[in-house]
C-alpha positions, 0 to 999 in steps of 0.5 A: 153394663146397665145398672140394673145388671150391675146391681144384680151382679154386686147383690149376687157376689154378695150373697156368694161371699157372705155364704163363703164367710159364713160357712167359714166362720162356721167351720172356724167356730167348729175347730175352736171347739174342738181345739185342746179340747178332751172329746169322750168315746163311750163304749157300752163294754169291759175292755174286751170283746167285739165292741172294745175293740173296734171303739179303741181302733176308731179313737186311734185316728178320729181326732186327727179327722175332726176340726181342732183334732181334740185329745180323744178317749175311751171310756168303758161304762159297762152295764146290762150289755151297753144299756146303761151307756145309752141310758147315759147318753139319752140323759146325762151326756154333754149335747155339745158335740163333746161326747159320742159312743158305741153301743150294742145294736141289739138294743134296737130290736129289743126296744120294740118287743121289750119296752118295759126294760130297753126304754130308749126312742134310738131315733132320738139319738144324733146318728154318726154312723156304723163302722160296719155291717155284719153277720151274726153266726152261731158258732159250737166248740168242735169237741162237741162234736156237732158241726151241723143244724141237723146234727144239733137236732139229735144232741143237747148243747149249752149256749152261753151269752151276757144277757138276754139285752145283748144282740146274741141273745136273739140269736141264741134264742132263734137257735132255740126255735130251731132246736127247741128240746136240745139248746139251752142258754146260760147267761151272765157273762161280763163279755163275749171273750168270757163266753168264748173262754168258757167255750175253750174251758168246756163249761158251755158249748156254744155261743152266737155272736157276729162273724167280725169278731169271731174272725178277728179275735178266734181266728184260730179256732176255725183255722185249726177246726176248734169251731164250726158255725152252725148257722148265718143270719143274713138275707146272702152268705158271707164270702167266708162262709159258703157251706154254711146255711142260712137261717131263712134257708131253714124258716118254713114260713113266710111270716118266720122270715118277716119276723126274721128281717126285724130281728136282723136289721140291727146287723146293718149297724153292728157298729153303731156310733151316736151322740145324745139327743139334740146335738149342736148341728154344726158339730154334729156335721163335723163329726159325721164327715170327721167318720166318713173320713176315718174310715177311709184313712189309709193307716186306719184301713191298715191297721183294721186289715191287720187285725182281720177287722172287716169294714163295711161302714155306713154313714150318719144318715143310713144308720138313722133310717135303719134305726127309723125302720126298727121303730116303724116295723110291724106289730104282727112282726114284732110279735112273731119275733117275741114268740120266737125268742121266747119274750111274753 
């Protein structure tokens, strides 16, 4: 062999090797961060509802997935339907990998029609992904005696929900715009299981929310026709719901429907979990793959089954696009959708 494809070769076995080394001490480093270390998952609700309980089933089993397996724990910061914990990671968190969280995504339309009161660039925050996309659904307690759009049309119901932050809100609003003289909506609930439990108590009617946790967590109410969805907001209908219309089936106008798929494209990332801005990008690596592989955790899988968690999970880089999407949209869209959702 000529030297000058020995030297090649040994330059080229070089290079591979202080790639390997590197990536290993990289990976070395990661896992000594981690090590005995108190990692912190911030949910932006009370210890009820939706959010909770998805945010306490991933911190079952995250740690085991990221390097170092550090203790991890919940912390509830509850707080104008989870504005206040991404206001705390925007501005206060740890940006050294120590600290992620999940929030509402609902906050992510509203940013764009109500800047003044949701003041967050969600494309800054360090993306980790979403535990699944979803289907918001209207539901109505069945002693109303209402179980279609049409006849909602010829009653009054209450609708009630948190706040006009939260991802219902939106779509308690679009039934509005629907049935405009015979819905209105209370707010001020601390969760969605207060809101649900008022439904049970007769204090208001109806409530929207998505069909994740409504399966989940009132199961009962559709088995034994308690409740009935009046309507989905979705491009296809939920396997689980074949008979229930659409809102695009009941949109008259093309415009409607644009405003539509601004206001929905947050249910992409129902789930939606990310750190502050400016992450260590080695971490934040560990992290993303520490997701990808919890969500495929056969205990994890069992345990989601069990409590009918429906999964559909996206990974860091798709939640981040979605949420460049939001802030992309459209003005004419966006104000269509304030139009319909009553926001001057």
């Amino acid at each position: 062999m000529g030297f000058a494809r020995k030297l090649v070769r040994a330059v080229t076995l070089a290079v591979v090797l202080g790639t390997v080394i590197g990536a290993s001490a990289q990976a070395d480093d990661v896992a000594d961060f981690y090590k005995s270390k108190t990692f912190q998952f911030v949910v932006g609700y009370p210890p009820s509802g939706g959010y909770d309980a998805y945010s306490r089933l991933l911190v079952r089993f995250l740690g085991k997935h990221i390097p170092g397996q550090p203790t991890v724990i919940l912390q509830n910061m509850p707080g104008a339907s989870s504005l206040k914990s991404v206001q705390y990671m925007m501005a206060v968190a740890p940006k050294d990998g120590s600290t992620i969280g999940m929030f509402n995504r609902g906050l992510m339309p509203q940013s764009r029609m109500k800047p003044q009161e949701v003041n967050i660039d969600f494309t800054k925050l360090t993306w980790i992904g979403s535990m699944n996309s979803d289907v918001a659904v209207c539901t109505i307690w069945g002693a109303k005696g209402i179980s279609t759009i049409d006849q909602l049309r010829r009653n009054q119901i209450i609708v009630g929900d948190t706040s006009k932050n939260s991802g219902g809100y939106i779509y308690a609003s679009i039934l509005h715009s629907l049935a405009p003289d015979n819905t209105r909506t209370i707010l001020g609930y601390s969760t969605s299981g207060d809101v649900w439990l008022a439904m049970e108590k007769g204090e208001v009617d109806a409530n929207c929310n998505v069909w994740s946790s409504m399966k989940s967590q009132r199961a009962e109410w559709f088995r034994g026709k308690k409740a009935y969805v009046l309507v989905q907001f979705s491009q296809v209908k939920h396997p689980d719901l074949p008979d229930v219309p659409l809102v695009f089936d009941i949109a008259k106008t093309d415009d409607q429907k644009k405003a539509l798929n601004f206001l929905m494209a947050a249910e992409a990332i129902a789930r939606p979990i990310a750190g502050p801005p400016g992450m260590n990008p080695e971490r934040t690596k560990a992290l993303r793959v520490a997701f990808n592989a919890t969500m495929k955790d056969p205990e994890f899988l069992a345990m989601a089954e069990k409590a009918q968690m429906e999964l559909n999970p996206v990974d860091g880089d798709g939640a981040a696009k979605i949420a460049r999407d939001i802030k992309d949209a459209p003005n004419d869209a966006i104000e269509l959708a304030k139009k319909m959702i009553d926001i001057e």
